[in-house]
C-alpha positions in Angstrom: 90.7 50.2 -31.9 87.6 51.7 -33.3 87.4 54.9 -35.1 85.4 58.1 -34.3 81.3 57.6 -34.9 81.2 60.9 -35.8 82.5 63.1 -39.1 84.7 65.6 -38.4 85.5 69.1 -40.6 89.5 67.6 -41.1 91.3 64.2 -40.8 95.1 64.0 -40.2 96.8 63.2 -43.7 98.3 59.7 -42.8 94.5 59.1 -42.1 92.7 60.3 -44.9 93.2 57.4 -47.7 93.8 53.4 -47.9 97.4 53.1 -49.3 97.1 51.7 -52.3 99.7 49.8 -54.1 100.4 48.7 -57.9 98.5 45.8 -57.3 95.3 46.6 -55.2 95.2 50.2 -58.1 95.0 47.7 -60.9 92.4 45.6 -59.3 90.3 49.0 -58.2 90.0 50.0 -61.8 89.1 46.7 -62.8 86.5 46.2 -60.8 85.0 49.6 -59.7 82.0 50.9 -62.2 82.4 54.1 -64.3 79.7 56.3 -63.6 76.5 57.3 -65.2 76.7 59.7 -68.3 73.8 61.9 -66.8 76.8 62.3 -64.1 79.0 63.8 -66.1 76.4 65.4 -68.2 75.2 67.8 -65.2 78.8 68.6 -64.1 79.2 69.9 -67.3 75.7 71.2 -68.2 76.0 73.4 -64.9 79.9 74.4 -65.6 79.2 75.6 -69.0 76.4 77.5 -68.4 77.5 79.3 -65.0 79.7 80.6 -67.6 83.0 77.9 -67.3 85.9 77.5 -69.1 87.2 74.2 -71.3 90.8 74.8 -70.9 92.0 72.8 -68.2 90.2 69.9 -65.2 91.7 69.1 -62.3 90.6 65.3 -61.2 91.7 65.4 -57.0 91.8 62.2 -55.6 91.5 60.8 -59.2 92.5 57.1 -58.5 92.9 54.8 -61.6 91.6 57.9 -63.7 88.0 56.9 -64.1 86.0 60.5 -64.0 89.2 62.1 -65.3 88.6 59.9 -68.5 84.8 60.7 -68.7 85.1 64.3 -68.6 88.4 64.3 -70.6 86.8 65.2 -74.2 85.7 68.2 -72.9 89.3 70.1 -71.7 92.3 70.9 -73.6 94.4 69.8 -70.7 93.7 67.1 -68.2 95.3 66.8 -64.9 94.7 64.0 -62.0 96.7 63.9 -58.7 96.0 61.2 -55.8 98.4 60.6 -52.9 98.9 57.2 -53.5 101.5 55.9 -56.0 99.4 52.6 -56.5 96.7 54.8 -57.8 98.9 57.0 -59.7 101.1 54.5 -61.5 97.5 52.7 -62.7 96.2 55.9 -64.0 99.6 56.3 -65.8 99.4 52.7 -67.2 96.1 53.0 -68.5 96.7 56.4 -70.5 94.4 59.5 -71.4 94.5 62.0 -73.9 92.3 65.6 -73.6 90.3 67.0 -76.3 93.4 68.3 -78.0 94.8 64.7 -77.9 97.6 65.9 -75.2 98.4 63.2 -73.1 96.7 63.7 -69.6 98.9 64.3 -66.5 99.0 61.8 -63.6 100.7 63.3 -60.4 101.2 62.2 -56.4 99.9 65.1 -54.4 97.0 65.4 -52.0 93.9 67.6 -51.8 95.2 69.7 -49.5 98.6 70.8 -51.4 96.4 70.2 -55.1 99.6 70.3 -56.6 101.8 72.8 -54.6 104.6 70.1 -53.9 104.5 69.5 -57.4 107.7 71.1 -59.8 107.1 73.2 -61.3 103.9 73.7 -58.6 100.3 73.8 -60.3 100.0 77.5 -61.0 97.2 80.0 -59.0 94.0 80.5 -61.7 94.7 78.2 -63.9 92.2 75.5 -63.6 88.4 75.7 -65.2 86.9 72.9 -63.5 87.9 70.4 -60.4 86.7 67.6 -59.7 86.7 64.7 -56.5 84.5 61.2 -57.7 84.0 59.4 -54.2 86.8 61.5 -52.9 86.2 64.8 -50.9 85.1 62.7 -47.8 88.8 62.1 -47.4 89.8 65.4 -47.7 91.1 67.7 -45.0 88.3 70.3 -46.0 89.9 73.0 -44.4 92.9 73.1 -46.6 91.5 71.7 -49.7 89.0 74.7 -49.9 91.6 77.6 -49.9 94.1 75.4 -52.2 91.0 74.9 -54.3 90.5 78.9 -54.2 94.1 79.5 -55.1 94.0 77.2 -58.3 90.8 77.5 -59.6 89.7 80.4 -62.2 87.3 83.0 -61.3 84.1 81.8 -62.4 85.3 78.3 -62.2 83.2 75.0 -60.5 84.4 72.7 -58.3 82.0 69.5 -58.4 82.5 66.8 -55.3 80.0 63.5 -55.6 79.5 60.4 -54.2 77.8 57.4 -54.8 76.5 57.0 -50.9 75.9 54.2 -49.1 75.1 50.6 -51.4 71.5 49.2 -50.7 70.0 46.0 -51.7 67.5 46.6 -54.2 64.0 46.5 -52.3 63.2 44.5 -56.3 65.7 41.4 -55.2 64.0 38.5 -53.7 64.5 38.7 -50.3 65.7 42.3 -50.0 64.9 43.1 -46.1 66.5 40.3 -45.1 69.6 40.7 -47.5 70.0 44.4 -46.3 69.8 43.4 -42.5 72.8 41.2 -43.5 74.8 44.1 -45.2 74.2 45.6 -42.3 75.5 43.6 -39.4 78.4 43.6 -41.7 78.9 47.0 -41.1 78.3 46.8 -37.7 80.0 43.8 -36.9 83.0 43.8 -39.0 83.8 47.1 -40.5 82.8 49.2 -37.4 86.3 49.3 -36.2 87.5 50.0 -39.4 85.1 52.9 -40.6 87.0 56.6 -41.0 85.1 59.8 -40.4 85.0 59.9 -43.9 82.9 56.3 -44.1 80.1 58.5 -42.5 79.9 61.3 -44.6 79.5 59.4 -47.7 76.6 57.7 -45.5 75.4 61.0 -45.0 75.4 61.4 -48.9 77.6 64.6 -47.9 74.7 66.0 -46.0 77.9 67.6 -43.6 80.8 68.1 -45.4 82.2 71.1 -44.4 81.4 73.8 -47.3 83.2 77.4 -47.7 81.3 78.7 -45.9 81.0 76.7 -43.1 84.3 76.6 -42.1 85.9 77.4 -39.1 87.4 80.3 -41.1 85.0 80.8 -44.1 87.3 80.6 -47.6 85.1 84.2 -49.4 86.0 83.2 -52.8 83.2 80.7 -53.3 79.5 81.8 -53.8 77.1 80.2 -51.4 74.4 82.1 -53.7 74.6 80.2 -56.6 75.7 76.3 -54.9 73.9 73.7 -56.6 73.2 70.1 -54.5 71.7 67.5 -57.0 70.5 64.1 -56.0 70.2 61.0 -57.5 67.4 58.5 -56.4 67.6 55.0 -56.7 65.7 54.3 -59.8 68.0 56.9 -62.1 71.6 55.1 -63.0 74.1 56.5 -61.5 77.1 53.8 -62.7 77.1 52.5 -65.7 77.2 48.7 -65.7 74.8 45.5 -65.6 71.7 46.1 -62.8 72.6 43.0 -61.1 76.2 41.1 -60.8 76.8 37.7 -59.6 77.9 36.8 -56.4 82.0 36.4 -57.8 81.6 40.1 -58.9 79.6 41.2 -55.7 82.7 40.2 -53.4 85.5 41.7 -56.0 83.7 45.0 -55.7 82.9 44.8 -51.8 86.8 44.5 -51.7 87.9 47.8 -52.8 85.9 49.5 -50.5 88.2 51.6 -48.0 86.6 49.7 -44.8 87.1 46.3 -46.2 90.5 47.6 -47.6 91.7 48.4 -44.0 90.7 45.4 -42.5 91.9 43.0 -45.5 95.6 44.7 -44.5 95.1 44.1 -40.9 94.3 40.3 -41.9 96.4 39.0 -44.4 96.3 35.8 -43.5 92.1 35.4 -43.6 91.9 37.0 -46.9 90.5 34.0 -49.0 89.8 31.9 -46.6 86.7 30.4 -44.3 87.6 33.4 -42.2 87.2 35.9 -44.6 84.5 38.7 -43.4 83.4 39.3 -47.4 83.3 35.3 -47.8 81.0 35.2 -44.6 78.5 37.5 -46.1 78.6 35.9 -49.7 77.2 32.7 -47.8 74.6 34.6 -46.2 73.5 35.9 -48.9 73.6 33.3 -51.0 71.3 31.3 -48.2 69.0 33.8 -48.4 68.4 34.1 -51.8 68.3 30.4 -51.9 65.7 30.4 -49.4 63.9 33.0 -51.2 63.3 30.3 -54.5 66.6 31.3 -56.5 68.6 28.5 -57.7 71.4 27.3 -56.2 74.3 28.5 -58.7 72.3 31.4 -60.1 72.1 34.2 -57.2 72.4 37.4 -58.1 72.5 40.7 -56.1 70.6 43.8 -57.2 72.2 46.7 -55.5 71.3 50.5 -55.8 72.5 53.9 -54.6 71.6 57.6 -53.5 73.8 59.4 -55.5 74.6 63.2 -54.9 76.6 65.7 -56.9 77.8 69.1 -55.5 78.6 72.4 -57.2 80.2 75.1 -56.0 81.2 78.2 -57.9 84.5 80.9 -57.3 83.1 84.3 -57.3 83.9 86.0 -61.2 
């Protein structure tokens, strides 16, 4: 059964994430790209100088760790939480330490409770900065923002990016007709596998929900003084090589919560002739071919539109 076309302001919990187990977490952090200094450089340039503390970050929705561990050096304490124990146990396995060298803190919770199921709970105004990488699309907006307002310090930021949709490089031989291919992808064989969430990253965030615009507005947060920065395609926004091979292309493809979904509803095509990812490596890999690159040696050059919010609590 498909999924709703369009986002909505809240998704049911047992909607919002791809269960991830030990297995598919390990794989995620080996695979997914950290990203970009200059990311982490604005969420900090902007907290520090809206006048933010460096005691304690709360990473929600913080899967294997990765912006947890870029912003680490910069906070005494370090906290991630994710609802999924695959995610959570990763995080643990890899290890983080803060600036004080305390070992970070890896718990199960979701956005919504941000640590209220937690013992003892997370307590109210004690975090400086939080944090969602690639995350705030599944949130249930309208209980993150209040549980966000109840932890957070006054003055503190809450930053939510995401990468947006993945393009083909219009650089890559071929690129209009390697992009119409990622494309009936989409349509074809993730359609019925998209979330809400899907389309809000696709958006670039463009509507999701805000404070403000809630159903029942959370006061705490300044609309004044919110900050929406975006990234175009020539500026890094991940770290990593500007082009992968094709091996790399379909181990990254993997993770994504569409192709997630439908590799759990297919276990037995995974790998094989039948394998939606598999399809599209071949058609890729026949178009570059028939754009002059050598068989063996195709590449794929991908970019995104990167965006980074900022909101502040009132001081």
């Amino acid at each position: 059964m498909s999924k709703p076309e369009s986002a909505s302001t809240a998704f049911p919990k047992e909607k919002t994430f791809s269960s991830y187990n030990k297995e598919q977490g390990k794989f995620y952090a080996q695979v997914r790209r950290d990203y970009h200094p200059k990311v982490y450089e604005a969420i900090i340039d902007h907290h520090t100088s809206t006048g933010g503390g460096h005691d304690t970050i709360l990473d929600v929705g913080c899967g294997p760790g990765t912006a947890a561990r870029g912003l680490a050096s910069h906070f005494a304490h370090v906290i991630g939480l994710d609802p999924s124990e695959g995610m959570i146990s990763t995080a643990r396995s890899i290890g983080l330490v803060s600036s004080t060298a305390e070992p970070a803190r890896f718990e199960r919770s979701t956005a919504e409770e941000l640590g209220a199921n937690l013992s003892p709970p997370l307590p109210d105004s004690s975090v400086d900065l939080i944090t969602a990488a690639n995350a705030a699309h599944w949130f249930d907006m309208s209980g993150f923002w209040p549980s966000a307002a109840r932890v957070l310090k006054p003055g503190g930021t809450v930053a939510l990016w995401t990468s947006g949709e993945i393009r083909a490089h219009p650089s890559m031989p071929n690129a209009a007709a390697i992009q119409e291919a990622f494309d009936e992808h989409q349509e074809r064989d993730m359609k019925p596998y998209l979330e809400p969430g899907s389309l809000l990253v696709r958006g670039r965030y463009a509507d999701l929900p805000l404070p403000w615009t809630l159903a029942q507005p959370v006061s705490e947060f300044d609309k004044t003084t919110f900050v929406r920065k975006e990234w175009d395609p020539s500026e890094q926004f991940f770290v990593g090589m500007p082009e992968a091979d094709l091996d790399m292309f379909e181990k990254m493809m993997a993770t994504g919560s569409a192709e997630t979904r439908w590799r759990q509803a297919h276990p037995d095509d995974v790998g094989t002739e039948r394998d939606v990812l598999k399809i599209l490596r071949k058609k890729i890999e026949q178009l570059l071919q028939e754009a002059g690159v050598e068989k063996g040696k195709e590449k794929l050059k991908a970019t995104v539109y990167g965006v980074l919010l900022l909101v502040k609590k009132q001081a």
